[in-house]
TILO-364218 format. One record per atom (N, C-alpha, C): residue number from 1; residue in one letter; chain; atom name; x, y, z. Coordinates in Angstrom, 3 decimals, always signed. Layout:
<rs>
    k  r  c   a         x         y         z
  NUM  a  A  CA         X         Y         Z
...
</rs>
This chain:
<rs>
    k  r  c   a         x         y         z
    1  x  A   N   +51.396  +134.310   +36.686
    1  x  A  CA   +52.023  +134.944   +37.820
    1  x  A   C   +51.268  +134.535   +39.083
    2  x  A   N   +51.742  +134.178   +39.964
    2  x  A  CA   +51.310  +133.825   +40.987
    2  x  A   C   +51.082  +134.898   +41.953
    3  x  A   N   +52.402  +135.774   +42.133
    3  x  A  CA   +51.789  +136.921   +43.587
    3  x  A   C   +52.836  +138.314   +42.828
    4  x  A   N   +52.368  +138.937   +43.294
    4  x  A  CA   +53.314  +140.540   +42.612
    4  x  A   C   +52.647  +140.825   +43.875
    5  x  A   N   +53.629  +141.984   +44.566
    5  x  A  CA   +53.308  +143.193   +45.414
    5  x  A   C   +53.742  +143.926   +45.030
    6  x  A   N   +53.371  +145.270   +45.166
    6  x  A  CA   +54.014  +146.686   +44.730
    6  x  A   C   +53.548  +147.817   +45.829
    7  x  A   N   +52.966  +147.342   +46.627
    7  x  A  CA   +52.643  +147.856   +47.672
    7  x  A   C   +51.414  +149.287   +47.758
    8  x  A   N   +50.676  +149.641   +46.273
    8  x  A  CA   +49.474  +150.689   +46.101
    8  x  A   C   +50.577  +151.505   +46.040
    9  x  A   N   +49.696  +152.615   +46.177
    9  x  A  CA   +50.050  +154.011   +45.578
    9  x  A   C   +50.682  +154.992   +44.359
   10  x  A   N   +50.184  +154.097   +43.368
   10  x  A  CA   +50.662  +154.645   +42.261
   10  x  A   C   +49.749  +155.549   +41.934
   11  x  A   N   +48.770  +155.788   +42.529
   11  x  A  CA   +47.862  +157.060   +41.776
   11  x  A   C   +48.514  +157.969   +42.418
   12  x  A   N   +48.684  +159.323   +41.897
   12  x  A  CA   +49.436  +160.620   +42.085
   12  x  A   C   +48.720  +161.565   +43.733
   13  x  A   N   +47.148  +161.052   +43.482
   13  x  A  CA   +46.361  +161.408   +44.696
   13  x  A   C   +46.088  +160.614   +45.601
   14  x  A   N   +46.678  +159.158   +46.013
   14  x  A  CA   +47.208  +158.602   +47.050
   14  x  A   C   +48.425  +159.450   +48.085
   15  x  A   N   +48.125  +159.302   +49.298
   15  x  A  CA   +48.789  +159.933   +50.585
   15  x  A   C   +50.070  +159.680   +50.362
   16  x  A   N   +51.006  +160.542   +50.556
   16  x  A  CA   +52.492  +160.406   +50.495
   16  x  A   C   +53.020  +159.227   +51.518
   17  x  A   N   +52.342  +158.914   +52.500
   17  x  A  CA   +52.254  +157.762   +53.317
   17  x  A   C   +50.957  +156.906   +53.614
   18  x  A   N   +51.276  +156.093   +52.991
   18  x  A  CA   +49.926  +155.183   +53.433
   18  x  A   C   +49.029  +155.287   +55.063
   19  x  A   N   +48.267  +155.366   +54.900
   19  x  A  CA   +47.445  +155.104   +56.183
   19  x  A   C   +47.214  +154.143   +57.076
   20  x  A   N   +47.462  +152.605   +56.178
   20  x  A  CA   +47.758  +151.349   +56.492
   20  x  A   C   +48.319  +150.985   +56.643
   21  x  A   N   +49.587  +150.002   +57.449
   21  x  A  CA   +50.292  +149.031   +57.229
   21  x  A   C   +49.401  +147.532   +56.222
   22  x  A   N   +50.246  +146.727   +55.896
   22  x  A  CA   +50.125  +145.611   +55.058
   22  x  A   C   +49.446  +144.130   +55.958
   23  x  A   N   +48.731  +143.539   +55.159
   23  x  A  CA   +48.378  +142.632   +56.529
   23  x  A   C   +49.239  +141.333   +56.040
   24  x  A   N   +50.056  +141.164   +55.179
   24  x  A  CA   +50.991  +140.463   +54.956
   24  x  A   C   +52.149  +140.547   +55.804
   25  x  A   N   +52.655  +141.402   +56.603
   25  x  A  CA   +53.314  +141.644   +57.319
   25  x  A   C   +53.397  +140.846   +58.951
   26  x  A   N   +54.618  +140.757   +59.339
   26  x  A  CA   +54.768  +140.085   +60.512
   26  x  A   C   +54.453  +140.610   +61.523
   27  x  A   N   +53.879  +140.349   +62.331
   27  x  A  CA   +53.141  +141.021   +63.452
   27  x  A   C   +54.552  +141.559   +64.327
   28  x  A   N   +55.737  +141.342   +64.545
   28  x  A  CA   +56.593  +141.595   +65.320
   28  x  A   C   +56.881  +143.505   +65.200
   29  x  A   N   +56.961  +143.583   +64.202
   29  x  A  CA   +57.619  +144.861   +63.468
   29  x  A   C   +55.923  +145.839   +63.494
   30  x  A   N   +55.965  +146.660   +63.880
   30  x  A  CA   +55.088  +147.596   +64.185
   30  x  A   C   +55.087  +149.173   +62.922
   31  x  A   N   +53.542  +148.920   +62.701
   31  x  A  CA   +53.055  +149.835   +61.385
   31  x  A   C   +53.408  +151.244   +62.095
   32  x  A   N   +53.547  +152.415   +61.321
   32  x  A  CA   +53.761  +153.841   +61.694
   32  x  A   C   +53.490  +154.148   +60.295
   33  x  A   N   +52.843  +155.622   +60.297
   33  x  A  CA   +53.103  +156.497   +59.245
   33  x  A   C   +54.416  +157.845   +59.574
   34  x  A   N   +55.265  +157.788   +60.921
   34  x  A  CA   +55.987  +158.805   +60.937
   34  x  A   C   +57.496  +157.690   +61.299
   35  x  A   N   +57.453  +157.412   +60.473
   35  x  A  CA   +59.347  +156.429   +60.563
   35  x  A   C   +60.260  +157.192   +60.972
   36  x  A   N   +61.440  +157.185   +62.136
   36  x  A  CA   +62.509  +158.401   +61.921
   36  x  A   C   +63.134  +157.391   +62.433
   37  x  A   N   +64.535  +157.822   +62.139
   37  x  A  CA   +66.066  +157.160   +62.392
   37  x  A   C   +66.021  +156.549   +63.784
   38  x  A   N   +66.769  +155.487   +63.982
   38  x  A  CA   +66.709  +154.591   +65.455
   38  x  A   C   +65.294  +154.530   +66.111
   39  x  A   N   +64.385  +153.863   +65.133
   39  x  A  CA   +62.910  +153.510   +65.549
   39  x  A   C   +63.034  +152.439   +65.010
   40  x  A   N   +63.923  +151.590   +65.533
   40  x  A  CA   +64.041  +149.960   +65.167
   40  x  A   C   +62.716  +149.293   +65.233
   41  x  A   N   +62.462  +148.478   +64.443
   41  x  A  CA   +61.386  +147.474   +64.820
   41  x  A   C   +59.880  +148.213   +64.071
   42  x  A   N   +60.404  +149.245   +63.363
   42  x  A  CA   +58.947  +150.035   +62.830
   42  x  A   C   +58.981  +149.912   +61.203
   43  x  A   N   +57.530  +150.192   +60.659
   43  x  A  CA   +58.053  +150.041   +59.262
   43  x  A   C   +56.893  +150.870   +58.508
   44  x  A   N   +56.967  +151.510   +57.654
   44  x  A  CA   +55.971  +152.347   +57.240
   44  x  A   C   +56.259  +152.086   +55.564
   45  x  A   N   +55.174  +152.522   +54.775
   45  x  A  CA   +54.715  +152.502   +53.362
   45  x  A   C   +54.566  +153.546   +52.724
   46  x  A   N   +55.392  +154.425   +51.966
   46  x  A  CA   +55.216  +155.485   +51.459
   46  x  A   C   +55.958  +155.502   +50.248
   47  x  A   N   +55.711  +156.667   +49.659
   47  x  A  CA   +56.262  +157.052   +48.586
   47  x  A   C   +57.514  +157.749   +48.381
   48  x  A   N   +58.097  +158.231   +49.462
   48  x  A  CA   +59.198  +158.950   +49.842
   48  x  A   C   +59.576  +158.472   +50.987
   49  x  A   N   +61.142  +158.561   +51.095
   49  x  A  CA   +61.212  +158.195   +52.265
   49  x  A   C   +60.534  +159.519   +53.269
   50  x  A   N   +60.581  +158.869   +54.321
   50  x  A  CA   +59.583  +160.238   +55.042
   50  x  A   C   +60.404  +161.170   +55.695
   51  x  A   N   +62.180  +160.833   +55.723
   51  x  A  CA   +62.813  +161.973   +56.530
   51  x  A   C   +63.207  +162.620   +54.943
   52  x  A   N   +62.222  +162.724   +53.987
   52  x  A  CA   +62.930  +163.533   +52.811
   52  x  A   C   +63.554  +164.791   +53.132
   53  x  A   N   +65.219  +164.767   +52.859
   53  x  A  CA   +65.766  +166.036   +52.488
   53  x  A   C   +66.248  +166.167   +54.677
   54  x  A   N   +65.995  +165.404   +55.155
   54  x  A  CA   +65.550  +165.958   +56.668
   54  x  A   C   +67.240  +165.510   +57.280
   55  x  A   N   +68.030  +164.250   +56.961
   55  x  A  CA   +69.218  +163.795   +57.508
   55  x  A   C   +70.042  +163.614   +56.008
   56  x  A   N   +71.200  +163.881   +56.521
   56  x  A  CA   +72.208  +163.755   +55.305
   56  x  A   C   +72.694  +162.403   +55.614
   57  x  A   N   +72.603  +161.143   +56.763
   57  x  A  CA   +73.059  +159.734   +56.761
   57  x  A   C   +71.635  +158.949   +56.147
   58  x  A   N   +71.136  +159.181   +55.519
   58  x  A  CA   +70.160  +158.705   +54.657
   58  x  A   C   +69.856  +158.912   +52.804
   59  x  A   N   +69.759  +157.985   +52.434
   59  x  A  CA   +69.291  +158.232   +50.930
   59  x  A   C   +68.169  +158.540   +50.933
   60  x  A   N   +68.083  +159.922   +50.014
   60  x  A  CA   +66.858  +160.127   +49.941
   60  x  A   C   +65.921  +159.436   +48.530
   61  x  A   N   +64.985  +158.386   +48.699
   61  x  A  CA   +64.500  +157.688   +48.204
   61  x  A   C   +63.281  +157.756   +47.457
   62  x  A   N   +62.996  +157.456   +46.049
   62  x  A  CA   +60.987  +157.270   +46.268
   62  x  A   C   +61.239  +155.796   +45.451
   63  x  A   N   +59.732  +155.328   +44.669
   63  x  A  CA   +60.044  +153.524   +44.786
   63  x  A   C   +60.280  +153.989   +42.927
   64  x  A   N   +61.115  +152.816   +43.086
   64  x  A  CA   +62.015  +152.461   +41.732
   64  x  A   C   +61.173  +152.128   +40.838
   65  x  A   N   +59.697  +152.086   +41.098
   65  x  A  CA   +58.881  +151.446   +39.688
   65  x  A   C   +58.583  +152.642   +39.053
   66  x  A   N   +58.723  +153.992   +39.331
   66  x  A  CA   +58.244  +155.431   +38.568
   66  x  A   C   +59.544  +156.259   +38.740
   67  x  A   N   +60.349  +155.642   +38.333
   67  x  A  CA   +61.735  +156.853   +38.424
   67  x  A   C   +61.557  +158.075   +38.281
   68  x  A   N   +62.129  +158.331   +39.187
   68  x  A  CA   +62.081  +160.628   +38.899
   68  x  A   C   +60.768  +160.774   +39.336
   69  x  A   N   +59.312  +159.881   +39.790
   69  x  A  CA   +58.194  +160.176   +39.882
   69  x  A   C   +57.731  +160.221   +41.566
   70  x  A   N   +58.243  +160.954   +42.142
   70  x  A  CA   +57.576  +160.444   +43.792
   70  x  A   C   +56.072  +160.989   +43.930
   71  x  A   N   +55.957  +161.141   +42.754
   71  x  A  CA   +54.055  +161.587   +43.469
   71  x  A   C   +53.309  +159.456   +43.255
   72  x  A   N   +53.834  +158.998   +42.831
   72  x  A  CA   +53.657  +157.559   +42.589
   72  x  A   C   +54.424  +156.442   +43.039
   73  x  A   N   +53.774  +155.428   +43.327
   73  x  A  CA   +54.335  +154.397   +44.071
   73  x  A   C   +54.671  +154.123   +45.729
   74  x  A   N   +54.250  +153.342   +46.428
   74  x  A  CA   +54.282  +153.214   +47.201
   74  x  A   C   +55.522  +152.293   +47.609
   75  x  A   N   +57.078  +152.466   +48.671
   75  x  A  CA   +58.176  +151.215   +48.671
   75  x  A   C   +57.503  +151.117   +50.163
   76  x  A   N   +57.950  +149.705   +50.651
   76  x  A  CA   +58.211  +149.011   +52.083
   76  x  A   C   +59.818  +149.515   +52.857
   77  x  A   N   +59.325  +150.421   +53.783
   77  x  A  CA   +60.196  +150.861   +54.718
   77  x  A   C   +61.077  +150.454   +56.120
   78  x  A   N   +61.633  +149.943   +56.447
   78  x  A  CA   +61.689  +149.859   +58.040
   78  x  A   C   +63.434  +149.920   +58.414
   79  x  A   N   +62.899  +150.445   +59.579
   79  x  A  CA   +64.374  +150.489   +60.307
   79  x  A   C   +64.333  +148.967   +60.735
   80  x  A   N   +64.880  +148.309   +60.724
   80  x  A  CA   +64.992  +146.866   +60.786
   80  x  A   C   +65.782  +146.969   +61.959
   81  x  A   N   +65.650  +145.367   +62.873
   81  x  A  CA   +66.276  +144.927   +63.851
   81  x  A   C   +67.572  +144.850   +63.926
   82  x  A   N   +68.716  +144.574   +64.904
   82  x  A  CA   +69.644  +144.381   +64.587
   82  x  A   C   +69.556  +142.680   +64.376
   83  x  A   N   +68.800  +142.263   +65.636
   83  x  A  CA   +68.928  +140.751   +65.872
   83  x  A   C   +67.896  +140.259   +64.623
   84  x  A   N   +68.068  +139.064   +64.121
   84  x  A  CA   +67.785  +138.106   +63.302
   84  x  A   C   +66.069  +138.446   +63.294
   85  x  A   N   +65.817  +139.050   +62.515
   85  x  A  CA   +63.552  +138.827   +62.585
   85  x  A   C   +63.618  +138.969   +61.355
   86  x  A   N   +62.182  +138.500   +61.520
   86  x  A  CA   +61.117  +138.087   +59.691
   86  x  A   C   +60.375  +139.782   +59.790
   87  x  A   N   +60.521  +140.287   +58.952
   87  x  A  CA   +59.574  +141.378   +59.188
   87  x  A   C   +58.825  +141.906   +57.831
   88  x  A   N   +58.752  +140.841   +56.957
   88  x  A  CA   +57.483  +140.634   +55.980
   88  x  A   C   +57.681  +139.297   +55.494
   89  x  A   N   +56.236  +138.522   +55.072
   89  x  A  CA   +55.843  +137.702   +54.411
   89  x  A   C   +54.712  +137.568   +53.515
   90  x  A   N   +54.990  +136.772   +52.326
   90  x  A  CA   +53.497  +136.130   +52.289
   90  x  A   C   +53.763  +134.340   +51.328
   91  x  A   N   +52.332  +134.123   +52.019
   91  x  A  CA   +52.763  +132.434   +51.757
   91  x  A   C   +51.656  +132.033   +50.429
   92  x  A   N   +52.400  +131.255   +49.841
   92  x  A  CA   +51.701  +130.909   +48.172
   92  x  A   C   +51.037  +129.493   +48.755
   93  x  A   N   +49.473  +129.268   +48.522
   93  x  A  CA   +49.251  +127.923   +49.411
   93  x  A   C   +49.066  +127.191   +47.825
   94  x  A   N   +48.993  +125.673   +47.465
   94  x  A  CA   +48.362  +124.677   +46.669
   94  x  A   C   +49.289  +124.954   +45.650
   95  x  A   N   +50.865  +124.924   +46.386
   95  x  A  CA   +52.078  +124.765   +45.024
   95  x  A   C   +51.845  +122.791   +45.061
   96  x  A   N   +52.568  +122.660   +43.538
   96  x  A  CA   +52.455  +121.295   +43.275
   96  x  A   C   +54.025  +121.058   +44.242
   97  x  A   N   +53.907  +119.712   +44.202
   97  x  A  CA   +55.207  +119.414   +44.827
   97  x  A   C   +56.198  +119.275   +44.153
   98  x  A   N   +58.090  +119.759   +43.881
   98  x  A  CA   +58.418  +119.830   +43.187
   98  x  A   C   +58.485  +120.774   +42.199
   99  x  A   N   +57.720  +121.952   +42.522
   99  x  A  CA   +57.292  +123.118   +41.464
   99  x  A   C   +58.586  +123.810   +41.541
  100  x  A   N   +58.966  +124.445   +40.614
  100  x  A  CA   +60.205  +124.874   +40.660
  100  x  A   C   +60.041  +126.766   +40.485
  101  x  A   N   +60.487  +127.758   +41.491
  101  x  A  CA   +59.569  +128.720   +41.081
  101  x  A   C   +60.898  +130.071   +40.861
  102  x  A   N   +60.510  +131.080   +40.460
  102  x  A  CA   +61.416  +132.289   +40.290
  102  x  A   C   +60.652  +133.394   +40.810
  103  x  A   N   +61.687  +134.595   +41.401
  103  x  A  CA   +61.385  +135.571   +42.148
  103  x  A   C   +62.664  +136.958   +41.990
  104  x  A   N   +61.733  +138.035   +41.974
  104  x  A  CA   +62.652  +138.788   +42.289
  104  x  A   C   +62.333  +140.208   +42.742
  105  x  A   N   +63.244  +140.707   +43.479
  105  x  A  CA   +62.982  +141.946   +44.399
  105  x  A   C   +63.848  +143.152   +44.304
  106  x  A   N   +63.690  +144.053   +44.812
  106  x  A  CA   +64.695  +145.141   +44.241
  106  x  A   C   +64.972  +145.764   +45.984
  107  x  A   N   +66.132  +145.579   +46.250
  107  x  A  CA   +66.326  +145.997   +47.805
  107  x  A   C   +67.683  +147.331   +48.204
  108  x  A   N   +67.247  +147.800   +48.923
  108  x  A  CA   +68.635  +148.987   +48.861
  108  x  A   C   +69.139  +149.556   +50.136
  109  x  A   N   +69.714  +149.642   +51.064
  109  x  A  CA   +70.057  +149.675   +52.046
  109  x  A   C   +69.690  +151.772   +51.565
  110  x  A   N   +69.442  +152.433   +52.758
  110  x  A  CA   +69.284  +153.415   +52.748
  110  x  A   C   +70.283  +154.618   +53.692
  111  x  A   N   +71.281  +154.153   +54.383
  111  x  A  CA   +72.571  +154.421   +54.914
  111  x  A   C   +73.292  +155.332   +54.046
  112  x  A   N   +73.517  +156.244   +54.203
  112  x  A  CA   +74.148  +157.028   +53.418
  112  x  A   C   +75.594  +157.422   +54.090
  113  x  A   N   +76.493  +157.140   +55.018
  113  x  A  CA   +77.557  +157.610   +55.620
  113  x  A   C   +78.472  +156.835   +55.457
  114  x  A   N   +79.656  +157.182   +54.851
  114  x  A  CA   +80.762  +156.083   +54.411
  114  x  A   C   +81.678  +155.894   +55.612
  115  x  A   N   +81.607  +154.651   +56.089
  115  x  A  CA   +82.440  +153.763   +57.011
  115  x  A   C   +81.808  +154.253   +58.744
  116  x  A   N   +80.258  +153.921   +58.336
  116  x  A  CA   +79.594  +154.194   +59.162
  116  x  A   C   +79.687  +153.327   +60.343
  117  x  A   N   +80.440  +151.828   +59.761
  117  x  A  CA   +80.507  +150.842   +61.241
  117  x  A   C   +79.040  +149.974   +61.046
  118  x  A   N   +77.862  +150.315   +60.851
  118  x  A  CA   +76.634  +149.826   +61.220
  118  x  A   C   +76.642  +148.198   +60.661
  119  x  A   N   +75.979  +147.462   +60.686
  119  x  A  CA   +75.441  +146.288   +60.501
  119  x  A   C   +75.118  +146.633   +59.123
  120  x  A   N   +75.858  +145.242   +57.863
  120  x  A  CA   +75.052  +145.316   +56.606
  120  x  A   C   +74.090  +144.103   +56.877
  121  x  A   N   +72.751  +144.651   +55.348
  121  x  A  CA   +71.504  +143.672   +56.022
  121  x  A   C   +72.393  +142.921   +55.141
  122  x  A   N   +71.580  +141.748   +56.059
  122  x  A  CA   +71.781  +140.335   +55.775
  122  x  A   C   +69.893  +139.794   +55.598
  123  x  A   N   +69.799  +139.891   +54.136
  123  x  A  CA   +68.480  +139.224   +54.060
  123  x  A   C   +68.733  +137.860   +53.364
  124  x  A   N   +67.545  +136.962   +53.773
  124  x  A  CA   +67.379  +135.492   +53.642
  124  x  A   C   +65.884  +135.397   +53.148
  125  x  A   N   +65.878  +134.814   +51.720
  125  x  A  CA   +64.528  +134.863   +51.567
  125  x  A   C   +64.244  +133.002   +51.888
  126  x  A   N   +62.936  +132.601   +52.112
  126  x  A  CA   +62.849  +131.419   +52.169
  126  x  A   C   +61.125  +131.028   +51.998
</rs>
């Protein structure tokens, strides 16, 4: 295996929100531990989403690797841009040339209002 993220917090006595942002992350998009609705451009790390239970146009979320478990796991959050940005990376250095590689991610739009109008993401991995 070359790179796994899961982003910490699977111990039960880790902070319901990380304290950190990621330093894998794109400098454009700005760390918070208090995320709320139309705070474009922000992105926070927690275990719940953080407006838990707080808006009914939101899923209320925790990360898919401990189902039913939100005292564990930490997901990658953000109200994302409308316009076109990178707002995480990380780069694998001393691939052979020609290496042929596999990946996979688990992503979920968090919109909860039917025929809300909004922008669907459009992600591009590369």
């Amino acid at each position: 295996m070359l790179f796994k993220e899961d982003f910490g917090g699977n111990d039960p006595s880790d902070p319901a929100v990380s304290p950190t942002g990621l330093p894998t992350t794109v400098t454009n998009y700005i760390y918070t531990t208090n995320l709320w609705a139309g705070n474009w451009g922000y992105y926070t790390i927690a275990k719940v989403t953080p407006w838990q239970n707080s808006y009914d146009t939101w899923y209320n979320l925790d990360d898919h690797t401990y189902p039913n478990d939100p005292t564990r796991g930490y997901m990658f959050i953000t109200d994302a841009k409308e316009d076109a940005n990178q707002f995480y990376q990380y780069v694998i250095n001393d691939l052979c040339p020609g290496s042929r590689l596999s990946f996979s991610a688990w992503l979920v739009s968090m919109v909860n209002v039917p025929n809300a109008g909004g922008a669907k993401a459009k992600i591009v991995f590369v």
